[in-house]
C-alpha positions in Angstrom: 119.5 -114.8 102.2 115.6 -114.4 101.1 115.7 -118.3 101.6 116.8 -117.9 105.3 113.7 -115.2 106.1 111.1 -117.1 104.3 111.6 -120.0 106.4 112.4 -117.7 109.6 108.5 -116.9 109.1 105.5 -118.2 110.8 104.4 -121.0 108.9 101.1 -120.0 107.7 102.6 -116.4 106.2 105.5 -118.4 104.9 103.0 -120.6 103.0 100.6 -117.5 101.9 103.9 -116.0 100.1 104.6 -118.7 98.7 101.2 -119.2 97.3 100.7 -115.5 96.6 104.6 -115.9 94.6 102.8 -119.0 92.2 100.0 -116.7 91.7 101.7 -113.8 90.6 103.9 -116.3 88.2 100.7 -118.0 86.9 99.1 -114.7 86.5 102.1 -113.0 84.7 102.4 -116.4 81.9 98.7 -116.6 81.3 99.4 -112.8 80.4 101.8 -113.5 78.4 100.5 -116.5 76.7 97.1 -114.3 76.3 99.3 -111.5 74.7 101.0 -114.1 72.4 97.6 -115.4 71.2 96.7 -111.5 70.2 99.9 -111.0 68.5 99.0 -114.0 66.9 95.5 -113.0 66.3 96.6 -109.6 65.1 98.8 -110.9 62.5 96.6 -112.8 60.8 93.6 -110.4 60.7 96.5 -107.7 59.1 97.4 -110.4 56.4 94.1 -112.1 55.6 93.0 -108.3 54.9 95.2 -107.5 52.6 94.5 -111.2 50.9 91.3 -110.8 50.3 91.8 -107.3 49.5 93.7 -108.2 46.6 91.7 -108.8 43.5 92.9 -112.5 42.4 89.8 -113.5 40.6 90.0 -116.0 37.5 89.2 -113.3 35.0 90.6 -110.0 35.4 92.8 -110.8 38.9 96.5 -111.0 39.8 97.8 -113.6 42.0 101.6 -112.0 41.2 100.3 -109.4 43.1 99.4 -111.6 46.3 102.6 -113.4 45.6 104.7 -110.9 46.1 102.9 -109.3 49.2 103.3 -112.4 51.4 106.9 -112.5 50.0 107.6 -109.5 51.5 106.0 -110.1 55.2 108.3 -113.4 55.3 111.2 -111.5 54.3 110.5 -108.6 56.1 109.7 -110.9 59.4 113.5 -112.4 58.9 113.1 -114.9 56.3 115.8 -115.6 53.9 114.8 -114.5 50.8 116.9 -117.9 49.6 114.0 -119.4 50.9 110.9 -117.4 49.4 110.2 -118.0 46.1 107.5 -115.9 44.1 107.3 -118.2 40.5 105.1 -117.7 37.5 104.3 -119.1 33.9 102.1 -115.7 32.7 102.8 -112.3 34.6 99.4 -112.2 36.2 99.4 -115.9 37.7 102.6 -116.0 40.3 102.8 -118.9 43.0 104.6 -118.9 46.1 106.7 -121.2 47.9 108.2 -120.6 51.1 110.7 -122.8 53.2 111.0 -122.9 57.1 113.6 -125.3 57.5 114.0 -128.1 60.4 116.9 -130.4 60.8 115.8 -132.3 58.3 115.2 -135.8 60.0 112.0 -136.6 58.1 111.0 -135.7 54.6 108.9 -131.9 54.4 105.6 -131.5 55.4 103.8 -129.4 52.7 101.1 -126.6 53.5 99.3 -125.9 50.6 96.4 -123.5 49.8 95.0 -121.8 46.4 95.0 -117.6 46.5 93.0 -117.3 43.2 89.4 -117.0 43.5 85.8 -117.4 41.4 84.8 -114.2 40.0 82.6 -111.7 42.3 80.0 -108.7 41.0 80.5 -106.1 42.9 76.7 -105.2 41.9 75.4 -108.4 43.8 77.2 -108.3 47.1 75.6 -106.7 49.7 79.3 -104.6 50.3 82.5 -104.8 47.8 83.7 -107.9 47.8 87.2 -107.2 47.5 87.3 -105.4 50.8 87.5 -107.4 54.4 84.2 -106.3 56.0 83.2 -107.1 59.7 79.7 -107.7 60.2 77.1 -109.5 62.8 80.4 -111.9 63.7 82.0 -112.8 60.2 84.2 -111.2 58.1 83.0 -110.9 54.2 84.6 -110.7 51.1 85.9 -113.2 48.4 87.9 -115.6 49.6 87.6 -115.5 52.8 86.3 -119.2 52.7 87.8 -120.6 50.0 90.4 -120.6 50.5 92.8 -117.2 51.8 92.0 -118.3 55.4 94.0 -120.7 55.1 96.6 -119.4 53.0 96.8 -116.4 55.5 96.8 -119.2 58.4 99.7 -120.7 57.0 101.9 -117.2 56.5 100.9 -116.3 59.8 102.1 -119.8 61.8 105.1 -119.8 59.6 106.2 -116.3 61.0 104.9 -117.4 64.5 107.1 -120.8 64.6 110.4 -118.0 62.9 109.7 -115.8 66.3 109.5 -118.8 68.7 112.7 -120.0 67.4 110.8 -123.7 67.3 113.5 -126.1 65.3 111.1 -128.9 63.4 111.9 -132.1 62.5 111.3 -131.8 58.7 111.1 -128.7 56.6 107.8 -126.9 56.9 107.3 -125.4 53.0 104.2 -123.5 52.3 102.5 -122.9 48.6 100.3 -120.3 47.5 99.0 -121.6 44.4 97.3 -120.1 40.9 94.9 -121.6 38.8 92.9 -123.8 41.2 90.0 -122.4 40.6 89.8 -123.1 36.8 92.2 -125.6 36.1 94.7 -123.7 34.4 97.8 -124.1 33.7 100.0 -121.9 35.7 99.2 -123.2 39.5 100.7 -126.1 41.0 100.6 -128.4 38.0 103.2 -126.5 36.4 105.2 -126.2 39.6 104.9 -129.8 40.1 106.7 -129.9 36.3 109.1 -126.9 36.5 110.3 -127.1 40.4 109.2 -130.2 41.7 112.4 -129.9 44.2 110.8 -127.3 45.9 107.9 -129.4 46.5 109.1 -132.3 47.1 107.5 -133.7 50.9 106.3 -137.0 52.6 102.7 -135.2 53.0 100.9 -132.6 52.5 98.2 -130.8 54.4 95.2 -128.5 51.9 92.0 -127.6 51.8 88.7 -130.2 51.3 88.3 -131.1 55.0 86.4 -128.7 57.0 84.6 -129.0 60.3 80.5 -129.6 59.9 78.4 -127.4 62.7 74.9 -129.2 62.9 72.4 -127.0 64.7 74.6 -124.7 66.4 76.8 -127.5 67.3 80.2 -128.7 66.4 79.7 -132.6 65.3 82.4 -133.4 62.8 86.4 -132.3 61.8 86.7 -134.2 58.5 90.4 -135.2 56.9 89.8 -135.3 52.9 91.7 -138.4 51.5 90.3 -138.8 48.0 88.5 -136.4 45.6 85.9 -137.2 42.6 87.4 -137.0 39.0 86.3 -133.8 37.5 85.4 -134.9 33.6 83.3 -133.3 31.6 81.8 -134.4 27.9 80.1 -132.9 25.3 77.0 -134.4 23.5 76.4 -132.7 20.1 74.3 -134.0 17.1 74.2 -131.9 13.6 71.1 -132.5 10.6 71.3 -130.7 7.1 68.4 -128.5 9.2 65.8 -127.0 7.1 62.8 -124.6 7.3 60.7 -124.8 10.0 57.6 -124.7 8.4 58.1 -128.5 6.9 59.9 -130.1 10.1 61.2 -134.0 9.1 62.1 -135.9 12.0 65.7 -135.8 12.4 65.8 -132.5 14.7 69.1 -132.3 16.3 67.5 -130.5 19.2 65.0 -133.2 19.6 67.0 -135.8 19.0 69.7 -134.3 21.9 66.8 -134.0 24.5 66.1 -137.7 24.2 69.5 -138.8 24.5 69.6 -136.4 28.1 66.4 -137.9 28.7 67.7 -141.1 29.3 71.1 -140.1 30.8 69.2 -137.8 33.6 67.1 -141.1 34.7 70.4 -143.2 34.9 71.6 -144.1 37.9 75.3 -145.2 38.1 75.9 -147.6 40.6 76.2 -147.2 44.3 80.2 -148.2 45.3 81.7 -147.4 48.7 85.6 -147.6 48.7 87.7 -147.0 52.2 87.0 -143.0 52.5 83.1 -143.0 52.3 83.0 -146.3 54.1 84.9 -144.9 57.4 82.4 -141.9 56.7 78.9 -144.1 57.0 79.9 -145.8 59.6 81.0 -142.9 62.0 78.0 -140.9 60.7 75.5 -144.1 61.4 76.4 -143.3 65.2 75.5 -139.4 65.0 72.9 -139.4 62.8 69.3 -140.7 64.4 66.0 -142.7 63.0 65.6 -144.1 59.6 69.0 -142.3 58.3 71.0 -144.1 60.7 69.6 -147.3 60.6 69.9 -147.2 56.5 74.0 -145.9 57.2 74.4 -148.8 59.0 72.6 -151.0 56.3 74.8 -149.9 53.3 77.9 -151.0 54.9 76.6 -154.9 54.8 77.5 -157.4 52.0 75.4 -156.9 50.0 74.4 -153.3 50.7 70.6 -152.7 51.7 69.3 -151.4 48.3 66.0 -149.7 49.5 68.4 -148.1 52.5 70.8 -147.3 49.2 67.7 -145.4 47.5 66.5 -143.6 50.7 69.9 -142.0 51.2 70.5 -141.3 47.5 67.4 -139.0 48.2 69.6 -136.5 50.0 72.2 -135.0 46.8 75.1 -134.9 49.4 75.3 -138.8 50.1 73.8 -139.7 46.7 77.2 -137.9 45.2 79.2 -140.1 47.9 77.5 -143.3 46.6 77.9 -143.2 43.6 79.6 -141.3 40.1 77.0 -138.6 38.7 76.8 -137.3 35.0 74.5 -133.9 35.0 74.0 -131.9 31.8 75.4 -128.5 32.5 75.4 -126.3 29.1 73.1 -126.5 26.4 73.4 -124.2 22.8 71.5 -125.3 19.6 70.4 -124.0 16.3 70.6 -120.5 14.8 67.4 -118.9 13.8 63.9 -119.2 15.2 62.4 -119.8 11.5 65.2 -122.8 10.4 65.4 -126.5 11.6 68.5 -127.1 13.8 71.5 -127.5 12.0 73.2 -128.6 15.4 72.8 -129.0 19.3 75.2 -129.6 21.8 74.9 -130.3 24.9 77.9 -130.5 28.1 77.8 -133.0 30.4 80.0 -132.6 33.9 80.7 -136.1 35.2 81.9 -136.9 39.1 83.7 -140.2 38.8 84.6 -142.0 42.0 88.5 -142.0 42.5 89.0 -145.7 41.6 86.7 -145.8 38.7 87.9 -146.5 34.8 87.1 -143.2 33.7 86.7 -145.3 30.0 83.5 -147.0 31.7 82.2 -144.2 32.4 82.5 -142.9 28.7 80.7 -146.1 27.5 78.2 -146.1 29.9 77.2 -142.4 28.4 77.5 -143.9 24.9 75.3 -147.0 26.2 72.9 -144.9 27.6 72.8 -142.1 25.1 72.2 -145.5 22.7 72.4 -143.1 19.5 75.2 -143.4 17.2 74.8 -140.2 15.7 75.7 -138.2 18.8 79.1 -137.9 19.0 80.8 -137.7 22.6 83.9 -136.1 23.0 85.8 -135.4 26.7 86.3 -131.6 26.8 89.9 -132.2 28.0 92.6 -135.3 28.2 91.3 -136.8 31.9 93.6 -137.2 34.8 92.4 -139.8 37.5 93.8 -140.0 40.9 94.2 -142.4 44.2 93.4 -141.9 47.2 95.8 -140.9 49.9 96.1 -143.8 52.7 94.5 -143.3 55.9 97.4 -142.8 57.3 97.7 -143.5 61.7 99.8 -140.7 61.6 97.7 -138.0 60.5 94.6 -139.5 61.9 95.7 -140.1 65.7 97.4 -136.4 65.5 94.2 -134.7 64.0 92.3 -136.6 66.5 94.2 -135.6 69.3 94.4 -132.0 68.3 90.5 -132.2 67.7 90.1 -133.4 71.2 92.1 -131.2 72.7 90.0 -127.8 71.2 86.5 -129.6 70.5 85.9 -132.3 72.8 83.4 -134.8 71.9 84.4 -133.7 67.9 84.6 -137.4 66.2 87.4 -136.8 63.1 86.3 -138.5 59.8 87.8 -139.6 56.6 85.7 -138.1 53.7 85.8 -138.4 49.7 85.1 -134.9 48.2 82.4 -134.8 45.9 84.3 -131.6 44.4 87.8 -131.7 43.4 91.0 -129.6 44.3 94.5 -129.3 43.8 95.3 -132.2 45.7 94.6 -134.7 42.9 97.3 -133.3 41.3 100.1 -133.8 44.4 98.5 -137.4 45.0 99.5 -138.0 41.3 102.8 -137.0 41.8 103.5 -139.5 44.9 103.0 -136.8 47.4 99.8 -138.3 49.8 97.2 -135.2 50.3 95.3 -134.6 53.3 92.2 -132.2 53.6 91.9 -131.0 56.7 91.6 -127.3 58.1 89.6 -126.8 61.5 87.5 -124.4 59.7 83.8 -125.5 60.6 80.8 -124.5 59.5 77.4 -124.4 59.3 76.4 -127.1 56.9 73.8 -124.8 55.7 75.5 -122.0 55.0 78.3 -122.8 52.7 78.8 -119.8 50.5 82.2 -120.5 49.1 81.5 -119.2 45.2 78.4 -117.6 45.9 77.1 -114.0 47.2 78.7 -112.7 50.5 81.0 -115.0 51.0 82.2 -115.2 54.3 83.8 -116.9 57.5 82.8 -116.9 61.6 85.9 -114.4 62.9 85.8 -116.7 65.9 86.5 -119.9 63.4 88.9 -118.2 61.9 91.1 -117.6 64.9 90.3 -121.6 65.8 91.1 -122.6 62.7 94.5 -120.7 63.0 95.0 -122.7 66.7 94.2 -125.7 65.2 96.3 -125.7 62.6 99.4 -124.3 64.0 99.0 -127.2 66.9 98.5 -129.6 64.3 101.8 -128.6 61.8 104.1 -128.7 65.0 102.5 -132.2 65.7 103.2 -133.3 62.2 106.8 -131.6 62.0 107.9 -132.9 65.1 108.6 -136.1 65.3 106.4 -136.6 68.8 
């Protein structure tokens, strides 16, 4: 009947409801898609407060605590608690793993981020840096950066995907991990040993990509596919020592400083593999002058060597270039009146990913060129691979990145850092850094004072990444 009267009217009315009908439908979805994005929005703010608000720091923290908090918003959002899993090794170090399960075409996609940070002094923050506080744009506290926005991202999108009802592929599992920060022994690497089912994907996504912002503008989203080997050795020398008031000249302290002498004017050779290739090339076409022109040089065969030393000038791009070996800790002797009995001396080496990390230990011994220093690796060193770059993740990261950041190139980068992904990449699972966090390159204060994050690259970061998980999961 409503049929019959609308065309019974004149024709310009009948076309002015008709338009003024779209309208009100348009009107009433965007509303609806706008109040979806604040629910969204909402959420997350509630559970990256009470993240960061939970003290999970190396020392004296609890990530049990944390655990068991995000535990309870799955469970309490309708998640099976079949499918949350709060596991520990020590009582303060728990892990999560959660499951949102597809129909189980393809293998799982794994979300992984770390909830235990680097200490913080309450005494040197400019508020308390275990409480979420909203200043000038950004939201402070420990954490926030590295790396509880994401872990809150991925709790949040995993309850947003439960409420659409959205049926993936693959199995979307999500870990909240211990013992990044330090290396220990309760985090993923003992997850990997203990429940490796639970794991068990044909990717994963973590943290070591972020977005670069370069003078108020967004340049670059970067997808981490290989990491630096994290190795450190210590140099120590011991004498029969003496009294200082007839030196001789075997003085352990001297005789250390000459041997870090040498090793801080080595420079190990410059070696691009696939990751920091892709990266100087896309870079070459955004940078400008001399440090494009030498970006471009370095990727010939044989790379430009002066171009080589011109970059190595910057520490960012020299630590891309090349494996470094810095002395970090120094202790020696044990009275101001007595010749050194010993010294020692710790030296933290970067290694490139494909690197012998036996090489690198006789290159320090060549170097060092004193056979009464004895070098020892502080720990048993674990090398990794990089993950390949994969068309899959690439185009979809791209097109995600295009979608939200027009004009945004996507680039493969090496970290010059390391993260838990090594540790996945080990275990056959390839790891992909990538977060749509950006910021400025300038203002990285992941570890240091007043951490913080841009509340509006939080909430893009969120977008991005729950586009970029239903890309992945499915199947498109």
């Amino acid at each position: 009947m409503k049929n019959v009267i609308i065309f019974d009217l004149p024709r310009k009315f009948s076309l002015f409801l008709i338009l003024a009908i779209a309208f009100n439908f348009v009107q009433n979805n965007s509303c609806y898609a706008q109040e979806n994005l604040n629910d969204k929005n909402t959420l997350l703010t509630g559970i990256f407060k009470e993240l960061v608000e939970i003290n999970t720091s190396t020392s004296d923290g609890n990530t049990t605590i944390a655990s068991q908090a995000m535990e309870k918003t799955l469970i309490d959002a309708g998640f099976p608690k079949e499918d949350v899993h709060v596991l520990s090794l020590e009582p303060t170090k728990g892990n999560l793993v959660a499951r949102y399960r597809g129909i189980g075409k393809n293998r799982p996609l794994l979300l992984l981020a770390h909830i235990d940070v680097v200490d913080a002094k309450k005494g040197e923050w400019s508020a308390d840096p275990f409480k979420l506080t909203e200043s000038d744009g950004f939201y402070y506290g420990r954490g926030t950066a590295d790396d509880k926005a994401m872990a809150a991202i991925f709790i949040t999108n995993l309850i947003s995907y439960f409420r659409e009802g959205y049926v993936p592929e693959r199995d979307i599992v999500v870990c909240l991990t211990s013992d990044e920060e330090n290396g220990g022994p309760n985090g993923l690497q003992w997850i990997l040993k203990e429940h490796f089912d639970l794991l068990d994907a044909g990717f994963c996504i973590n943290e070591g990509g972020s977005g670069q912002i370069i003078n108020g503008e967004y340049k670059l989203n970067e997808i981490q596919v290989a990491e630096k080997i994290y190795q450190s050795y210590d140099l120590e020398v011991k004498t029969k020592g003496g009294h200082s008031s007839m030196p001789t000249k075997n003085n352990a302290i001297f005789e250390l400083a000459e041997a870090l002498s040498r090793l801080a004017k080595y420079e190990f050779p410059c070696e691009l593999n696939e990751s920091t290739r892709n990266y100087f090339e896309v870079m070459s076409n955004i940078e400008k002058g001399q440090v494009a022109v030498d970006m471009k040089a370095i990727l010939n065969s044989p790379p430009d060597a002066e171009a080589i030393s011109r970059l190595s000038k910057v520490p960012f791009y020299n630590a891309l270039l090349r494996t470094t070996c810095v002395a970090t800790l120094i202790e020696g002797g044990h009275a101001e009146n007595a010749l050194p009995q010993t010294a020692k001396a710790t030296v933290n080496c970067r290694i490139l990913p494909d690197t012998p990390i036996d090489d690198v230990y006789n290159t320090i011994k060549s170097v060092v060129a004193n056979e009464r220093i004895k070098i020892t690796p502080v720990w048993d060193n674990i090398s990794g691979e990089s993950s390949p770059l994969s068309s899959e993740i690439m185009d979809k990261v791209t097109n995600v990145t295009n979608d939200m950041w027009p004009g945004v190139a996507v680039i493969s980068t090496m970290s010059t850092g390391a993260s838990d992904g090594l540790f996945l990449r080990n275990a056959g699972i390839p790891t992909y850094g990538v977060s749509g966090i950006f910021e400025d390159i300038n203002e990285n204060r992941a570890h240091g004072k007043d951490e913080r994050i841009a509340i509006n690259v939080l909430f893009e970061a969120q977008e991005f990444l729950y586009r970029l998980v239903k890309e992945l999961s499915s199947g498109n």
